[in-house]
Backbone as CSV, one residue per row, in Angstrom:
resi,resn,N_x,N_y,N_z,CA_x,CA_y,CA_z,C_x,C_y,C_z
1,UNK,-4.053,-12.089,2.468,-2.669,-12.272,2.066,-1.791,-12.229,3.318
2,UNK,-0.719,-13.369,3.458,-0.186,-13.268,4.626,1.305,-12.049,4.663
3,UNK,1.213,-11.694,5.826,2.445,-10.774,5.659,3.210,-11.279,5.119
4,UNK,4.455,-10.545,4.771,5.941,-11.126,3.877,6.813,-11.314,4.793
5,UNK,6.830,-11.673,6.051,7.531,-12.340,6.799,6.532,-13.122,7.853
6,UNK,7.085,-13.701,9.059,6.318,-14.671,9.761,6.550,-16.026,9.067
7,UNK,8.510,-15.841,9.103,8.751,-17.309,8.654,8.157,-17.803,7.488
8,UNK,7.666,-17.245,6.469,6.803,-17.591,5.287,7.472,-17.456,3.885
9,UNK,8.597,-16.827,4.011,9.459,-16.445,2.334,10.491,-16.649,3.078
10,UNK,11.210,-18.086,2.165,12.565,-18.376,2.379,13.302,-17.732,1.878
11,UNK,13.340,-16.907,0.589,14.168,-15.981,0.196,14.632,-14.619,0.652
12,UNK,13.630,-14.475,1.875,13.777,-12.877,2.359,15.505,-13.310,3.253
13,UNK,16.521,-12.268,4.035,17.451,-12.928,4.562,16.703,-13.034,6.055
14,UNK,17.514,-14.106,6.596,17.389,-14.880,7.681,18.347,-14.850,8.726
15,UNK,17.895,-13.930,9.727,19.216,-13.548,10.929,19.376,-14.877,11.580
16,UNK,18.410,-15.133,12.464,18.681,-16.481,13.279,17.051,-16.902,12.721
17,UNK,16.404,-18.033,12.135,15.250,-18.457,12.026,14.898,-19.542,13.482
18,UNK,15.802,-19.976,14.257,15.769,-20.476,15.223,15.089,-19.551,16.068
19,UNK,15.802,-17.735,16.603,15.335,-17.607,17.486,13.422,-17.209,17.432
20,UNK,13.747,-16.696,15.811,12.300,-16.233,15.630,11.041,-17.677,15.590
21,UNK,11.365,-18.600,15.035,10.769,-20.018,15.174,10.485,-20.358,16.979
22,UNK,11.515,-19.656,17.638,10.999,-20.296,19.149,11.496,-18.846,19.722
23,UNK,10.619,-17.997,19.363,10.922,-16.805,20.075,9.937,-17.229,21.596
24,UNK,8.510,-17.661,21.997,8.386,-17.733,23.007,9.092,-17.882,24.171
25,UNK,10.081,-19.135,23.617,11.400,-19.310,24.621,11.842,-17.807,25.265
26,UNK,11.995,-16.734,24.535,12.910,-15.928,24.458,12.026,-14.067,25.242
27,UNK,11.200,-14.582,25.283,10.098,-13.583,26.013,9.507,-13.568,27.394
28,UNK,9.891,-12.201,28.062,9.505,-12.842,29.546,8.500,-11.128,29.949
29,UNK,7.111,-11.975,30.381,6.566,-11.062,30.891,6.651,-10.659,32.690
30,UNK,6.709,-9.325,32.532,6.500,-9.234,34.349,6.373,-7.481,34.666
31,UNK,6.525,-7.468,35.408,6.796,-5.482,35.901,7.948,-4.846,35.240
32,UNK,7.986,-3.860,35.116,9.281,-2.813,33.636,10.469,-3.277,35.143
33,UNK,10.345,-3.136,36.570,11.289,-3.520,37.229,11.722,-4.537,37.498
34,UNK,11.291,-5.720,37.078,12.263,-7.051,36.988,12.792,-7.601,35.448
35,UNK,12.465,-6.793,34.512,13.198,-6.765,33.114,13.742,-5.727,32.306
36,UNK,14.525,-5.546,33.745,15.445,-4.243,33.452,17.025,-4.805,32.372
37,UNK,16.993,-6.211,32.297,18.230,-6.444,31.768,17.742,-7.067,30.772
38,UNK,16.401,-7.148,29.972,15.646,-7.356,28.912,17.114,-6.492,27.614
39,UNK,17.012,-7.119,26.338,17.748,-6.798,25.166,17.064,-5.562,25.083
40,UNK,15.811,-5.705,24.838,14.522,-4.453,24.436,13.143,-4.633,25.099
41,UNK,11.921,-4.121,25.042,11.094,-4.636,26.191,9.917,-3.828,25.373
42,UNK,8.620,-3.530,25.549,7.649,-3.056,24.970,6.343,-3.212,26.583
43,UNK,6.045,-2.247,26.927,5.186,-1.840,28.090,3.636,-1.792,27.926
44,UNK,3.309,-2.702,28.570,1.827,-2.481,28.446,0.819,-1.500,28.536
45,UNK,-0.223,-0.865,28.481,-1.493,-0.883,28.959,-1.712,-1.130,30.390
46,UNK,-1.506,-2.057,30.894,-2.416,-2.727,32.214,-0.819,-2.272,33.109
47,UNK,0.216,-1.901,32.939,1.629,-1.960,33.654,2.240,-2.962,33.772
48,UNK,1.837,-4.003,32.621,2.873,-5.484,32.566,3.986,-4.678,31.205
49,UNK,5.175,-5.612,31.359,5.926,-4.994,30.409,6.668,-6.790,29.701
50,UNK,6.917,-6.809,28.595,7.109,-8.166,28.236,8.612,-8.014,27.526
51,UNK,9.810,-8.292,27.722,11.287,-8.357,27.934,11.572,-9.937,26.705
52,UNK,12.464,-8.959,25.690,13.314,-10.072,24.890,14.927,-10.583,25.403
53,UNK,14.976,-11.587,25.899,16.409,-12.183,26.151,16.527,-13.203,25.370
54,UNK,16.403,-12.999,23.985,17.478,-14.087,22.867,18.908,-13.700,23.108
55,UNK,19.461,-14.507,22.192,20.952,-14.395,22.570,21.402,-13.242,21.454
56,UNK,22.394,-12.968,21.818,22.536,-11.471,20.705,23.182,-12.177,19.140
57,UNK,22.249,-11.355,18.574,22.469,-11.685,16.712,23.595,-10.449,16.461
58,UNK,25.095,-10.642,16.185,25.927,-9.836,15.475,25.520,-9.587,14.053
59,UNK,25.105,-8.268,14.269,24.839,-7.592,12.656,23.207,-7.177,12.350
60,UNK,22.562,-7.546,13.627,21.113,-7.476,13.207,20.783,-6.776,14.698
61,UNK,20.128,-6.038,14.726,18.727,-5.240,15.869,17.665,-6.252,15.796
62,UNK,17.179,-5.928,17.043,16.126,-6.456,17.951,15.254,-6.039,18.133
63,UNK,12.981,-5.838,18.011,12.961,-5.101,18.499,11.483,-5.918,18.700
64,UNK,11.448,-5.644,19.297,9.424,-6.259,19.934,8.472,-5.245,20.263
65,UNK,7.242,-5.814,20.014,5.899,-4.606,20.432,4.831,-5.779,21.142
66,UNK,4.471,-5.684,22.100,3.284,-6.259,22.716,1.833,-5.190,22.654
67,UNK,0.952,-6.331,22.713,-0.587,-5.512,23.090,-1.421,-6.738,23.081
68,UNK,-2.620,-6.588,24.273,-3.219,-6.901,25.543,-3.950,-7.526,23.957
69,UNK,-4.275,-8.935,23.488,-5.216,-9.324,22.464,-6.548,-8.762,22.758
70,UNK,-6.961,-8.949,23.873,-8.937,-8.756,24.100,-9.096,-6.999,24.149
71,UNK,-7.558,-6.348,23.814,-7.610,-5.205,24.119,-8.976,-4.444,23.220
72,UNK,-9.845,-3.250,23.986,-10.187,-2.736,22.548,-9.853,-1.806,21.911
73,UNK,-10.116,-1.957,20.658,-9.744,-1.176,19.554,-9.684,0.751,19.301
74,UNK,-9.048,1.596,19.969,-9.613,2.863,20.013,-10.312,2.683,18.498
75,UNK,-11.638,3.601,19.013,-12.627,3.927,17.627,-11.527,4.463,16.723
76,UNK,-11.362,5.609,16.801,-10.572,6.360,15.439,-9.353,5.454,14.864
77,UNK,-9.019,4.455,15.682,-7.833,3.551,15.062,-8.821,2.732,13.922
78,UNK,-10.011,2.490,14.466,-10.849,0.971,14.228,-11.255,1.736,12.664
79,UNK,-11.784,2.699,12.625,-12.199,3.768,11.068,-11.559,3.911,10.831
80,UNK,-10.178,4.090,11.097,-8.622,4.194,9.644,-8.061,3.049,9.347
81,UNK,-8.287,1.720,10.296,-7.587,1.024,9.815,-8.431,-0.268,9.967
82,UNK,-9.378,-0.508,10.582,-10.304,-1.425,10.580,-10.203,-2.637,11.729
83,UNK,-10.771,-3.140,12.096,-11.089,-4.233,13.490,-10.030,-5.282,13.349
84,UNK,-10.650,-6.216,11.894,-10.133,-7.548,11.961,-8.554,-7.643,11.825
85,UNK,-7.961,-8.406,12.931,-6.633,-8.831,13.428,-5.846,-7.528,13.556
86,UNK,-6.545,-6.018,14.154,-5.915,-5.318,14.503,-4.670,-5.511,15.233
87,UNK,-4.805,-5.914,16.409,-3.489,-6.411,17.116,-2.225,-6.524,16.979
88,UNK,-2.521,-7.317,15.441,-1.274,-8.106,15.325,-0.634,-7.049,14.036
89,UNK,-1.596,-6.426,12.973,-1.130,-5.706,12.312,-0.402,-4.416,12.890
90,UNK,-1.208,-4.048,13.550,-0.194,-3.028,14.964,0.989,-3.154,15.515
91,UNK,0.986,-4.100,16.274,2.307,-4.657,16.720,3.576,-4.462,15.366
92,UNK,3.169,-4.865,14.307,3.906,-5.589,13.477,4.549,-4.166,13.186
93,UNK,3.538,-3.233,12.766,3.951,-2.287,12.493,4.871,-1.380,13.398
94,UNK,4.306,-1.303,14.783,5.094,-0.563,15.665,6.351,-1.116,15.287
95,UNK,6.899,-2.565,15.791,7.851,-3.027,15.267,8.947,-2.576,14.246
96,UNK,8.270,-2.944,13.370,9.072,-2.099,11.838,9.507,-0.885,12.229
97,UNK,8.482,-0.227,12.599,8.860,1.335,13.019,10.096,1.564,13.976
98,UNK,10.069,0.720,14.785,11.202,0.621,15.812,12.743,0.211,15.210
99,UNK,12.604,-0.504,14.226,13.619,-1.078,13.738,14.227,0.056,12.944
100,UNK,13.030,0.222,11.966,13.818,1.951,10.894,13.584,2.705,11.506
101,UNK,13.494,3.230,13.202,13.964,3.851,13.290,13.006,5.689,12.387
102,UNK,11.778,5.121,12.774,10.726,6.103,12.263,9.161,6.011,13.380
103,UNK,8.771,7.600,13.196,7.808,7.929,14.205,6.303,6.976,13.326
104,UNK,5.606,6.631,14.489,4.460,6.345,13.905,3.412,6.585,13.486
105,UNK,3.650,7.890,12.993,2.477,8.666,12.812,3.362,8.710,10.849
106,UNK,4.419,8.814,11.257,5.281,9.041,9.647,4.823,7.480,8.928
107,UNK,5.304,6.274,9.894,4.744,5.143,9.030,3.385,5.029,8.879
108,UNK,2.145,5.752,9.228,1.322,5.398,9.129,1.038,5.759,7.451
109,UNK,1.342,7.363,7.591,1.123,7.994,5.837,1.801,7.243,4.851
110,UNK,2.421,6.038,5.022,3.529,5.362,4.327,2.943,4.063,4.307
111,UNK,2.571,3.686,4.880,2.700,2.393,4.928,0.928,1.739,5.415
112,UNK,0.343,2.607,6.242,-0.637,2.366,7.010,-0.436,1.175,8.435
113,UNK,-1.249,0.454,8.229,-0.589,-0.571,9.157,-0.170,-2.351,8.579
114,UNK,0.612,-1.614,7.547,1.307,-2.679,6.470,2.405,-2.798,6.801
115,UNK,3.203,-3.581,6.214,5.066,-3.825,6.460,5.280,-3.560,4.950
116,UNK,6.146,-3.360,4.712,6.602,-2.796,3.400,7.265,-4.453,3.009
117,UNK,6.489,-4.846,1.884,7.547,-6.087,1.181,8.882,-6.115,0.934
118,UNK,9.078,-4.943,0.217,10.640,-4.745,-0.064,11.403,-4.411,1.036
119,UNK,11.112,-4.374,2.610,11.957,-4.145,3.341,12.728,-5.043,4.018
120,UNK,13.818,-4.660,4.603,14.933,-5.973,5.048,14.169,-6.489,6.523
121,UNK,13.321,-5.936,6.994,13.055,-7.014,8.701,12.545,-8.157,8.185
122,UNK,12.595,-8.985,9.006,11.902,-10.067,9.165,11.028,-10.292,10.475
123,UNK,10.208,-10.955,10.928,9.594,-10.904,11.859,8.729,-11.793,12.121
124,UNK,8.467,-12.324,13.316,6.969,-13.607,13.624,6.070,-13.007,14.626
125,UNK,5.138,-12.785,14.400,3.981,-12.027,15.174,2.987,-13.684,16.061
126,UNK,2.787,-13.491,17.239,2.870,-14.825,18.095,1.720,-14.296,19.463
127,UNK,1.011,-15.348,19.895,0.382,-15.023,21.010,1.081,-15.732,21.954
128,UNK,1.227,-14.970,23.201,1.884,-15.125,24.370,0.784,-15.199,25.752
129,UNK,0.363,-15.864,26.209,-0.234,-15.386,27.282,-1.817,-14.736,27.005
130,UNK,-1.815,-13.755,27.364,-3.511,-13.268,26.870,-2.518,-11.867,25.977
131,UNK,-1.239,-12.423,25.731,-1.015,-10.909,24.410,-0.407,-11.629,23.116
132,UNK,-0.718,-10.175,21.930,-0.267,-10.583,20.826,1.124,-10.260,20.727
133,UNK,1.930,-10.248,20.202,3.550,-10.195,20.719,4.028,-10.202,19.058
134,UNK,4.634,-9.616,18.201,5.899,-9.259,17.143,7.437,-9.223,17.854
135,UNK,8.344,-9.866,17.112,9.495,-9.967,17.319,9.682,-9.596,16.102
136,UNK,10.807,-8.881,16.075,11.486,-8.755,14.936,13.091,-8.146,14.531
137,UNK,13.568,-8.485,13.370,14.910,-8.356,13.166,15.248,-7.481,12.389
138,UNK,16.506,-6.699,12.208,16.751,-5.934,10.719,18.218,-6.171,10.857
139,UNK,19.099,-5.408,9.409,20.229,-5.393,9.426,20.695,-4.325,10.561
140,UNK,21.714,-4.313,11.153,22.365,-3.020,12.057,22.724,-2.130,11.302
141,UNK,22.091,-1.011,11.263,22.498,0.492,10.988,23.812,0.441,10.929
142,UNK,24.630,0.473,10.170,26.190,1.418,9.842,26.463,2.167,10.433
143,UNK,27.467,2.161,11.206,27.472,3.518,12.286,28.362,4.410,11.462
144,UNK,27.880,5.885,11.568,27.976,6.726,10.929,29.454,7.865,11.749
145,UNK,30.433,7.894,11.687,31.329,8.616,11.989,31.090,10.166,11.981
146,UNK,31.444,10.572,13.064,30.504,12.218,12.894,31.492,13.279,12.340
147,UNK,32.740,12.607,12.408,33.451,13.659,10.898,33.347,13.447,9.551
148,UNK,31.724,12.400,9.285,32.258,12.224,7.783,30.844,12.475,7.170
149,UNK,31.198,12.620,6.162,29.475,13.748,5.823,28.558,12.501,5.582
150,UNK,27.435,13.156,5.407,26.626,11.680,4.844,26.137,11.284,3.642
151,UNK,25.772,10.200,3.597,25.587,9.748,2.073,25.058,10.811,0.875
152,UNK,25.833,10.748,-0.425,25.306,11.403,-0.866,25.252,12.893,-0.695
153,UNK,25.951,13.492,0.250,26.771,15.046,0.552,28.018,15.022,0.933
154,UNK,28.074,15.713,-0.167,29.847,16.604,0.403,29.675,17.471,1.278
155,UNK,31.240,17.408,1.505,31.278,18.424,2.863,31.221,19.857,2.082
């Protein structure tokens, strides 16, 4: 079953489908010190680091995860969650995680290394080079005023 995003459900919402359709354009690999002015960036393994410069989406976050494709699989990852197209289910997930804004050890008991259908990202998971690469989008967090209580509590 293919994930619920990766450009595949026209009904999910759609920040820019352009940039995610030609996100390669929009990805630059090199050292964490020459993509220091990267939107967001995700660090390798080997000390390559791979840098998103799309153009900025008003109203939506940004967030990418890279990993090395021929990488291998730590064992204890490979027995909880299994071999085939690890990579990309990883990524996808780190991703998500980055977006809500949750540890990955919390999405794992939740989610495993799934994307939640009902959730608002969208995302295209893509090979780049010798890596697997997730881009992905969500709505922007509401910024929360720190004199005002939060949802659902009174002061």
């Amino acid at each position: 079953m293919p994930p619920p995003s990766d450009l595949t459900q026209l009904a999910r919402p759609r920040p820019v489908p352009g940039q995610l359709a030609a996100a390669e354009r929009h990805l630059r690999i090199g050292v964490p010190a020459e993509l220091t002015d990267a939107t967001t960036r995700s660090h390798l393994d080997d000390g390559r680091c791979v840098g998103w410069y799309g153009p900025p989406t008003p109203g939506w976050r940004v967030a990418i995860d890279a990993e090395r494709a021929q990488a291998p699989v730590p064992p204890a990852l490979a027995r909880r969650f299994g071999v085939p197209d690890f990579w990309a289910r990883w990524t996808r997930a780190e991703c998500c995680c980055k977006l809500a804004d949750v540890p990955v050890a919390l999405w794992w008991r939740r989610h495993g290394l799934g994307t939640p259908a009902d959730g608002s990202a969208v995302w295209r998971t893509l090979t780049v080079a010798d890596l697997v690469v997730t881009v992905g989008f969500a709505p922007a967090l509401p910024l929360r005023h720190p004199d005002l209580p939060e949802a659902g509590r009174g002061r």
